[in-house]
SETI-43815 format. One record per residue (C-alpha): x, y, z; residue in three letters. Coordinates in nm, 2 decimals, padded with zeros to 4 digits. Example, Ala and Ser with C-alpha at 12.3 -4.5 7.8 and 13.67 -1.06 7.14 Angstrom:
<recs>
rec u = 01.23	v = -00.45	w = 00.78	resn = ALA
rec u = 01.37	v = -00.11	w = 00.71	resn = SER
</recs>
This chain:
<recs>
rec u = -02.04	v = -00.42	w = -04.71	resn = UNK
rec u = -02.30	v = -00.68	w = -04.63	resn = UNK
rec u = -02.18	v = -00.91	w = -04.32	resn = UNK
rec u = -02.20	v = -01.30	w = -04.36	resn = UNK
rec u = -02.25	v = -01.54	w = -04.09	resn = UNK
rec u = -01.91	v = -01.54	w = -04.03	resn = UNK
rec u = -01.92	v = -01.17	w = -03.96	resn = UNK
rec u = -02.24	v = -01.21	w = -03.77	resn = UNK
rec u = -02.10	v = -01.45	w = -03.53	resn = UNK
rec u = -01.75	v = -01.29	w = -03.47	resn = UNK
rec u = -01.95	v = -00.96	w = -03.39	resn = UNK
rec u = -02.19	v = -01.14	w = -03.15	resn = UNK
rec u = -01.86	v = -01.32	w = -02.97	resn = UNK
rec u = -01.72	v = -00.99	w = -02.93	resn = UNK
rec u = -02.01	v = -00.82	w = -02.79	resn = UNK
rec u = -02.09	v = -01.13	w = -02.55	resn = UNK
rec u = -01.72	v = -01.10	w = -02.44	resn = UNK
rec u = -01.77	v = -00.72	w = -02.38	resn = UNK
rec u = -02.06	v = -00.82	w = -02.15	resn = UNK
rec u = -01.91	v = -01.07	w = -01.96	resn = UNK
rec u = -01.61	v = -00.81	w = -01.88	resn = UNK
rec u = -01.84	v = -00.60	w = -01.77	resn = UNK
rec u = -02.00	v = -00.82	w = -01.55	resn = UNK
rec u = -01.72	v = -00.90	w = -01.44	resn = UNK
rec u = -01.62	v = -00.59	w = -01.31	resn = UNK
rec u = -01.94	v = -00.56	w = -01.14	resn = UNK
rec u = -01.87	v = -00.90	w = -00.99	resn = UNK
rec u = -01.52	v = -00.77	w = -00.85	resn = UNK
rec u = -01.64	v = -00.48	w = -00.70	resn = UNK
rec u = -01.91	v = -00.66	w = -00.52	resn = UNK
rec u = -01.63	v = -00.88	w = -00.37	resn = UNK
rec u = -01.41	v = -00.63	w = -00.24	resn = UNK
rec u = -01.62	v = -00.46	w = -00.11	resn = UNK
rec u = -01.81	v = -00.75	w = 00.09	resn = UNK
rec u = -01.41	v = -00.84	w = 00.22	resn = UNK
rec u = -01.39	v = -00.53	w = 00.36	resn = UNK
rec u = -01.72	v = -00.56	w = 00.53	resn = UNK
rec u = -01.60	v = -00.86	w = 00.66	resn = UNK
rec u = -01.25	v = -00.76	w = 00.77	resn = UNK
rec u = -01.48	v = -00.47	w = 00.97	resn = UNK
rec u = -01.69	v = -00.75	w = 01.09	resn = UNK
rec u = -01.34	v = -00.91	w = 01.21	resn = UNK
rec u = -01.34	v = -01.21	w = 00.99	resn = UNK
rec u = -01.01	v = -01.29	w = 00.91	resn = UNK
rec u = -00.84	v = -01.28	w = 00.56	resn = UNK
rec u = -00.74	v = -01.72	w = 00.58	resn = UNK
rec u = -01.11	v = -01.77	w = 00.67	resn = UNK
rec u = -01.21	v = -01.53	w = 00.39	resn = UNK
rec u = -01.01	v = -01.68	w = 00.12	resn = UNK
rec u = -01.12	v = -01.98	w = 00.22	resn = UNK
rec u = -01.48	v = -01.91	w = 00.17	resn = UNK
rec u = -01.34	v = -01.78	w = -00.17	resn = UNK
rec u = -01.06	v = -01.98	w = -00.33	resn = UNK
rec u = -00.84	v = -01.65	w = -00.35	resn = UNK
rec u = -00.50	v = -01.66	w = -00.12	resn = UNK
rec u = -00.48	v = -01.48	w = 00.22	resn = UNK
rec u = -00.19	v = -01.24	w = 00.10	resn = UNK
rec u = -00.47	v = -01.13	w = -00.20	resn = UNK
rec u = -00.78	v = -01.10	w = 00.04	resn = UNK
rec u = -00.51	v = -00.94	w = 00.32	resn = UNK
rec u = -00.40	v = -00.69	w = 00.06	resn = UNK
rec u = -00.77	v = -00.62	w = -00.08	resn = UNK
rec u = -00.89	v = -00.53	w = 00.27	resn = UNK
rec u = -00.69	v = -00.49	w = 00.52	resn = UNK
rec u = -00.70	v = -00.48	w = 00.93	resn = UNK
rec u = -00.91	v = -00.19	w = 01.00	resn = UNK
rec u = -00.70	v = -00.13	w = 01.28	resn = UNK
rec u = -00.39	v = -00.18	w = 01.11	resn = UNK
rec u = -00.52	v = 00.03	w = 00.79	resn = UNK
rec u = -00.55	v = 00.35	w = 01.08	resn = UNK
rec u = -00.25	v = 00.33	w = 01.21	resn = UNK
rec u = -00.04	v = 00.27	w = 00.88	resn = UNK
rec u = -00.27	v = 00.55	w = 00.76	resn = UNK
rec u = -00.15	v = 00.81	w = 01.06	resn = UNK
rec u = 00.23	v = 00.67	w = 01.03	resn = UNK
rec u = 00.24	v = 00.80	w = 00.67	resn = UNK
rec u = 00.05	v = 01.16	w = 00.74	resn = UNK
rec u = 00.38	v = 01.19	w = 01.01	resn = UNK
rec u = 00.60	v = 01.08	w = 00.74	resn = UNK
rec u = 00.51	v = 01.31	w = 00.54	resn = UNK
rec u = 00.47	v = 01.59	w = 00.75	resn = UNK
rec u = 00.80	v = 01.57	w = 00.83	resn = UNK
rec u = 00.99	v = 01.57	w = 00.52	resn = UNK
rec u = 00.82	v = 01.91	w = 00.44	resn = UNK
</recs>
């Protein structure tokens, strides 16, 4: 079956929509991972959304207190040590 334009140009959308999904993705990752750099550099999560436009609770939740992350960690290794 021979493609039109029509074709041609709903392929071409659909590949350029894969890309930027991708990039995306790549984008995101970058992101996080810089928060948690910064939480580690004990930059808070208001200052960081501010520098972002995200809210606190989101940059909060995508890295949290390094301190905080420990001890939540070591609560839930008790937990479940425990309940074996």
């Amino acid at each position: 079956m021979e493609m039109d334009a029509l074709d041609k140009e709903i392929q071409a959308a659909a590949q350029e929509r894969a890309d930027a999904e991708e990039a995306l993705k790549v984008a995101d990752a970058k992101l996080r991972a810089l928060l948690v750099k910064g939480r580690a550099a004990k930059k808070g999560p208001s200052h960081m959304a501010k520098l972002t436009g995200f809210t606190r609770e989101w940059v909060a939740k995508i890295a949290p207190d390094p301190k905080k992350a420990a001890y939540h960690a070591a609560v839930v290794r008790r937990m479940n040590k425990s309940s074996d």
